[in-house]
C-alpha positions in Angstrom: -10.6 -36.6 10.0 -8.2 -35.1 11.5 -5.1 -36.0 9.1 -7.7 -33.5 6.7 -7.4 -30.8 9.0 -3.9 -30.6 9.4 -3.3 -30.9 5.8 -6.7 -28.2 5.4 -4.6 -26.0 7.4 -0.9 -26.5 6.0 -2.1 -25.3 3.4 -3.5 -22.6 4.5 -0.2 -21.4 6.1 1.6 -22.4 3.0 -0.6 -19.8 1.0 -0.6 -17.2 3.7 3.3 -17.4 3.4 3.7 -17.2 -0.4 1.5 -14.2 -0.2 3.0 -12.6 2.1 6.4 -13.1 0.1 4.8 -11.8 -3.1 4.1 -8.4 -0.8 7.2 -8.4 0.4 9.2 -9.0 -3.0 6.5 -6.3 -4.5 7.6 -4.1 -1.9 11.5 -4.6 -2.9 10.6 -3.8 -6.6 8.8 -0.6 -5.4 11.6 1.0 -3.2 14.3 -0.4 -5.8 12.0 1.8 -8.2 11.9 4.6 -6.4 15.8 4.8 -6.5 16.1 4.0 -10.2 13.2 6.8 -10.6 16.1 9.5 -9.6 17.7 8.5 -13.2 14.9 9.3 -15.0 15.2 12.8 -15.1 18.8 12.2 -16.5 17.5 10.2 -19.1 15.1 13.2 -20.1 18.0 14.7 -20.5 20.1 12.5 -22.7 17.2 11.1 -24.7 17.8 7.5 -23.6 14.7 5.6 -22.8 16.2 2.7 -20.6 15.5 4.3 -17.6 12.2 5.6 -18.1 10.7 2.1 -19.1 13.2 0.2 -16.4 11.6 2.3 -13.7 8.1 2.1 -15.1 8.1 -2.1 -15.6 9.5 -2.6 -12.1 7.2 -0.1 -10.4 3.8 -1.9 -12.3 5.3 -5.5 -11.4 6.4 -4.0 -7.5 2.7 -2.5 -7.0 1.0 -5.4 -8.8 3.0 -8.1 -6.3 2.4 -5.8 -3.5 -1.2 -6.1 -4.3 -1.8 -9.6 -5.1 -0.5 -10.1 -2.1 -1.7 -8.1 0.3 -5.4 -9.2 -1.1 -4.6 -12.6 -0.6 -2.7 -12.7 2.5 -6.4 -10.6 3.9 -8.7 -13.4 2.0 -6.7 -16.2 3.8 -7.0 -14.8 7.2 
């Protein structure tokens, strides 16, 4: 019984850790975002829409990741 346990609560470590990873990498994207987002306003300029979409993917992905994780680093506590 108490082989179950300790495999019960590795596992519960191991998903603590990936989530808190996620949040972490979500965070990353979210900050490298931010930078990108000073671009943008040169791409208004020039017409070019690499910036503008660049900016807006990573930002969604950062915030969802930041998300995800955050929720489930909080259910497995």
């Amino acid at each position: 019984m108490a082989h179950l346990d300790r495999v019960h609560e590795d596992a519960e470590i191991e998903a603590m850790q990936e989530a808190s990873a996620a949040a972490s990498i979500g965070i990353l994207f979210l900050v490298v975002s931010g930078i990108g987002g000073i671009f943008v306003f040169q791409a208004f300029r020039s017409g070019t829409e690499f910036w503008r979409i660049y900016v807006g993917v990573l930002g969604l992905i950062g915030l969802l990741l930041t998300a995800w994780g955050t929720h489930s680093r909080h259910q497995h506590s």
